[in-house]
C-alpha positions in Angstrom: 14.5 10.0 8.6 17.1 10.7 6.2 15.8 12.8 3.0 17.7 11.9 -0.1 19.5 15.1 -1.5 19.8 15.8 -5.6 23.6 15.2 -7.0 25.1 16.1 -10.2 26.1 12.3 -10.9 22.1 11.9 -11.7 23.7 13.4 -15.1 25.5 11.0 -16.0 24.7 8.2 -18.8 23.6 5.9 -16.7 20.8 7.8 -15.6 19.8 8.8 -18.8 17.3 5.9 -19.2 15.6 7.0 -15.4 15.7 10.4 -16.6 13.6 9.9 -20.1 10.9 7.3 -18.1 10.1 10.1 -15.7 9.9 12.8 -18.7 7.7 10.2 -19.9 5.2 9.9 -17.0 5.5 13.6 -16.2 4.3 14.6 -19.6 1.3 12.0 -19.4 0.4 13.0 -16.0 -1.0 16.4 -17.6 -3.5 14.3 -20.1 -6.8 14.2 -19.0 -7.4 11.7 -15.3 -10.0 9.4 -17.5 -7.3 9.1 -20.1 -4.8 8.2 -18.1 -7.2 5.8 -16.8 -7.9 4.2 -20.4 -4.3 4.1 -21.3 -3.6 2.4 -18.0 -5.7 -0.4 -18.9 -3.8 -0.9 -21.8 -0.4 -0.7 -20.5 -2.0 -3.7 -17.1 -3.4 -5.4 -20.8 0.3 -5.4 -22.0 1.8 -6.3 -19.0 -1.1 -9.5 -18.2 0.5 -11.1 -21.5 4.2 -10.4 -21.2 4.8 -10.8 -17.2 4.2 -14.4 -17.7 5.6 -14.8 -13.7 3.6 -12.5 -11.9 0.5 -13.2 -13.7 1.0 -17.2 -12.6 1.7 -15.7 -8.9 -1.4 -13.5 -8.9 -3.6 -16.2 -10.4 -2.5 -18.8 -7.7 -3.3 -16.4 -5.1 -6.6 -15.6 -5.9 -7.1 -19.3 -6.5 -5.9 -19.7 -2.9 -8.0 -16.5 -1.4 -11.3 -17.8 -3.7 -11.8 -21.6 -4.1 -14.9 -20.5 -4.1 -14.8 -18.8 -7.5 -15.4 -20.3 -11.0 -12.2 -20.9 -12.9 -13.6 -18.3 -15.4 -14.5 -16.0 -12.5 -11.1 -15.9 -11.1 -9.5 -15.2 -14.9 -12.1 -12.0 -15.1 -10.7 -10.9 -11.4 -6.9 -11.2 -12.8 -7.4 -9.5 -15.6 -8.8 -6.8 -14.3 -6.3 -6.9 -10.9 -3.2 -6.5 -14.3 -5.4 -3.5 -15.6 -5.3 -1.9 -12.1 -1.8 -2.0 -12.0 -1.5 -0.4 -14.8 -3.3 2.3 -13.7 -1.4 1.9 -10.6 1.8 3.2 -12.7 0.3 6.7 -13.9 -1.2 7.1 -10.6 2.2 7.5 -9.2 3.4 10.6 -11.6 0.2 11.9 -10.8 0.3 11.8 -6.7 4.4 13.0 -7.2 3.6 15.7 -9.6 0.1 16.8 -9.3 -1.3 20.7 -8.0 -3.3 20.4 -5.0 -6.9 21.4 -7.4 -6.3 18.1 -9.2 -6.2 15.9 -6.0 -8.7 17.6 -3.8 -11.4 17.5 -6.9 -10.9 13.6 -6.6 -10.9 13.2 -2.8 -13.7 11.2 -1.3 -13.2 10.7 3.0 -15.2 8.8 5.2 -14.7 8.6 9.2 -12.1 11.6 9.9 -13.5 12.2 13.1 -12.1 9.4 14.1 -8.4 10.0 13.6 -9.6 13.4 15.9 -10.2 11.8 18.5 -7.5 9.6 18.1 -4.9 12.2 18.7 -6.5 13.3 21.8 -4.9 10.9 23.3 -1.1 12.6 22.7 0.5 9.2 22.0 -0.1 9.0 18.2 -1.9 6.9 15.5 -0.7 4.3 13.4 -2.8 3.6 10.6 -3.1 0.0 9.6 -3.2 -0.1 5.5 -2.3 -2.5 3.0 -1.0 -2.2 -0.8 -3.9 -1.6 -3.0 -3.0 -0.3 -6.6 -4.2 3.1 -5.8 -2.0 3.7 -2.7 0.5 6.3 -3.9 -2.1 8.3 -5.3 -3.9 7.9 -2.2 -0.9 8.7 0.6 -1.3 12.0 -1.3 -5.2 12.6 -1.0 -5.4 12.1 2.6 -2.0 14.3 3.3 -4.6 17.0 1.9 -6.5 16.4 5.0 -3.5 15.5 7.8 -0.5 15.2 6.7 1.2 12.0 7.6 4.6 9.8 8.3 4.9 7.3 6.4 7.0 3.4 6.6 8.3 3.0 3.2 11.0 0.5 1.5 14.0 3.0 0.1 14.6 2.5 -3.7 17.6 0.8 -4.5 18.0 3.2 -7.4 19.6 6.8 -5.7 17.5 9.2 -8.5 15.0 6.9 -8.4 14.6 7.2 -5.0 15.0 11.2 -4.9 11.8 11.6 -7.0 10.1 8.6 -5.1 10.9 10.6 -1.7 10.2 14.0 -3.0 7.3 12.6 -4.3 5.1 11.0 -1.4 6.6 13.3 0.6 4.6 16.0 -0.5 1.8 17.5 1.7 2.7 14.4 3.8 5.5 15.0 6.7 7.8 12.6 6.2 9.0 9.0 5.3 10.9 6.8 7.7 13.1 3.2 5.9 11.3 0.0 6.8 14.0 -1.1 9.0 14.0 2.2 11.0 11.7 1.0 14.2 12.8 3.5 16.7 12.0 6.1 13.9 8.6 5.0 13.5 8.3 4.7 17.4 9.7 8.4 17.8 7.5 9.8 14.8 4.3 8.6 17.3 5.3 10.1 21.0 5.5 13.3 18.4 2.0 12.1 18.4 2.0 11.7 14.3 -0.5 9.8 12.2 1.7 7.3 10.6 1.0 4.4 8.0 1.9 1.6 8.3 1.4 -1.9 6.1 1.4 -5.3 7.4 -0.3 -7.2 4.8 2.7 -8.9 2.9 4.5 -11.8 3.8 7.8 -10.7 5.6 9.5 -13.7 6.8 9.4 -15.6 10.0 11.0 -13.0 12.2 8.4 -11.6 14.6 5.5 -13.2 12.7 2.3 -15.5 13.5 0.2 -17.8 11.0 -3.2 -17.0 11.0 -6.3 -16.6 8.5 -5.4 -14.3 5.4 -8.7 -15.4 2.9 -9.3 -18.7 2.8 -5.5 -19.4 3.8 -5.9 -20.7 7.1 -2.1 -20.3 7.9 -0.9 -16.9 6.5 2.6 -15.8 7.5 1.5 -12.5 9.7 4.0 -9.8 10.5 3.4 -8.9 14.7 4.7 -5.6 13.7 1.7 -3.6 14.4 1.1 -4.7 18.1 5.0 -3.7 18.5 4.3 -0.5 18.1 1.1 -0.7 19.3 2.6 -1.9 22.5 5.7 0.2 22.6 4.0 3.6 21.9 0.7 3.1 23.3 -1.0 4.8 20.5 -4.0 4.2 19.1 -4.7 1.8 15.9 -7.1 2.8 12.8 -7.8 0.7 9.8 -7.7 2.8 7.1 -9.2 1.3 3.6 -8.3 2.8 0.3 -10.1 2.3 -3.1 -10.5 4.2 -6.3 -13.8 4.5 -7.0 -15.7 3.6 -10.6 -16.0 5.8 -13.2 -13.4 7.8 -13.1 -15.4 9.4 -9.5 -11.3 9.5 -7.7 -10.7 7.9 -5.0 -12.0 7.0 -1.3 -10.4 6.8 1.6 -12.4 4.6 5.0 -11.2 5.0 8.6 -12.2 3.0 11.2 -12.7 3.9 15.0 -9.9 3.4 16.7 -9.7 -0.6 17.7 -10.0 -1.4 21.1 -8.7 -3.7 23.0 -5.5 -3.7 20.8 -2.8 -4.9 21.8 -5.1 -8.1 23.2 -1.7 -9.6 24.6 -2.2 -12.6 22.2 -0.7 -11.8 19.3 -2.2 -14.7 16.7 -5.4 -13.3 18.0 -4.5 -9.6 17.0 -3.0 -11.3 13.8 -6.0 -12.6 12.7 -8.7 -9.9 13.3 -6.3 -7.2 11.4 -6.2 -9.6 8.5 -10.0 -10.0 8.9 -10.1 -6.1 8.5 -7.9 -6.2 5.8 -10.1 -8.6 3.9 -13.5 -6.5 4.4 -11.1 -3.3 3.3 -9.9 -5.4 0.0 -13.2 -6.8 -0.4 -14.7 -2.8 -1.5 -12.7 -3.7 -4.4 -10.6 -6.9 -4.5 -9.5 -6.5 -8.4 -7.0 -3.4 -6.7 -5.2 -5.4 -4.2 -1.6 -6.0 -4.8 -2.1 -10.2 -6.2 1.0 -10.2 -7.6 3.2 -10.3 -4.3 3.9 -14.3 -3.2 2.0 -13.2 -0.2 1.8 -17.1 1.0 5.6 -17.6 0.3 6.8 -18.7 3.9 4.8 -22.0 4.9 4.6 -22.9 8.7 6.9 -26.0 7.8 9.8 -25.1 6.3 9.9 -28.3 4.5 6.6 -27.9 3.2 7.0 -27.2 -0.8 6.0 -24.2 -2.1 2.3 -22.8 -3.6 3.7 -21.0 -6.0 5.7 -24.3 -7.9 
């Protein structure tokens, strides 16, 4: 864990531009939540006709993930998935910048008691997630009810990252970098709740293809039973959605799985994926389509689903 500190080169010009798009989003994050909800729809509206290269990644993924789905069904899904990520943006300022009264009158739990008696055990609990839209916003609601650790890619951009830290850092514990394993590891003999997300396609290294959707070979990290292994903590799925009409946001924990680490690790593979899938399924149109999730292909010769 290494907390990013604030410098006085952040004032120099070429922050400037960093500096006057978090005034920005700071400002907006005091309008009204439904607002910010409207005018996040707009800005996913914008964004669906100008990102020309993520809309042609998300709309080949859901056309891997749903054959089953009309061609007009699918173009309905992806337009609303572009309006979500909209909202996705203004749900960041608000989880960085928010007072406690705003969060909590949006928070919606389901299945704490689980995550109690998890940490009876002494050995810690890593929470399986995956990237929905509303994940920043929703790292913060649940650190209202147990603060967390949390896995997280460092931003490449040093104020950038300051805020970003500072930001789902709060009522949460700590972050630890994505390449930081023994971190992680030593974050869960503390017996800490940590998240963790291994729903995106990470390479070959320490991965298995299995089931993702209707992809029947999905490049699958084997991250999870690592630690799983390592540690010997317990595992919880926990599903996040923002709920319709403006209700907030939900958060879903399973009991703790059991049996986990199986020893087989395509079989552990696939049945977290099959969790994932029920968990994206609440509300599919707020699942991150626009990441080339099915990028590695078992044969490296095989051409790529995205040309």
């Amino acid at each position: 864990m290494h907390e990013p500190k604030f410098s006085f080169k952040f004032f120099l010009p070429r922050y400037w531009i960093n500096w006057l798009g978090i005034a920005i989003l700071y400002l907006i994050s005091w309008l009204p939540y439904r607002v910010q909800l409207g005018l996040g729809k707009l800005v996913g509206r914008a964004l669906y006709l100008l990102v020309k290269s993520r809309r042609k990644i998300a709309a080949r993924n859901l056309e891997i993930c749903f054959p089953e789905l009309s061609e007009q069904a699918r173009k309905k899904l992806l337009i609303q998935n572009f309006e979500s990520t909209g909202i996705a943006l203004f749900e960041s300022s608000m989880g960085w910048w928010w007072p406690k009264w705003r969060i909590n009158r949006l928070a919606h739990y389901e299945g704490l008691e689980h995550l109690e008696e998890a940490l009876k055990s002494g050995k810690g609990v890593l929470f399986v997630t995956y990237h929905m839209m509303c994940l920043e916003i929703c790292a913060r609601v649940f650190g209202q009810t147990h603060p967390c650790v949390a896995f997280y890619r460092p931003h490449n951009n040093p104020l950038m990252e300051y805020f970003q830290y500072k930001g789902r850092a709060r009522d949460n514990r700590y972050l630890i970098g994505a390449k930081n394993v023994k971190g992680l590891l030593n974050a869960l003999a503390d017996n800490e709740a940590c998240h963790y997300l291994p729903d995106q396609d990470y390479g070959r290294r320490r991965s298995v293809f299995v089931p993702f959707f209707a992809e029947p070979e999905a490049c699958t990290t084997t991250g999870t039973t690592l630690f799983a292994k390592e540690s010997g903590c317990k595992v919880i799925v926990l599903m996040p959605e923002r709920l319709p009409n403006g209700q907030g946001y939900k958060l879903t924990l399973t009991p703790a799985l059991d049996n986990y680490p199986s020893g087989d690790d395509e079989a552990d593979a696939a049945r977290l994926n099959k969790l994932i899938e029920t968990g994206i399924m609440k509300a599919p149109e707020q699942y991150m389509w626009l990441h080339r999730r099915f990028k590695t292909r078992p044969d490296r010769k095989q051409p790529s689903v995205y040309k």
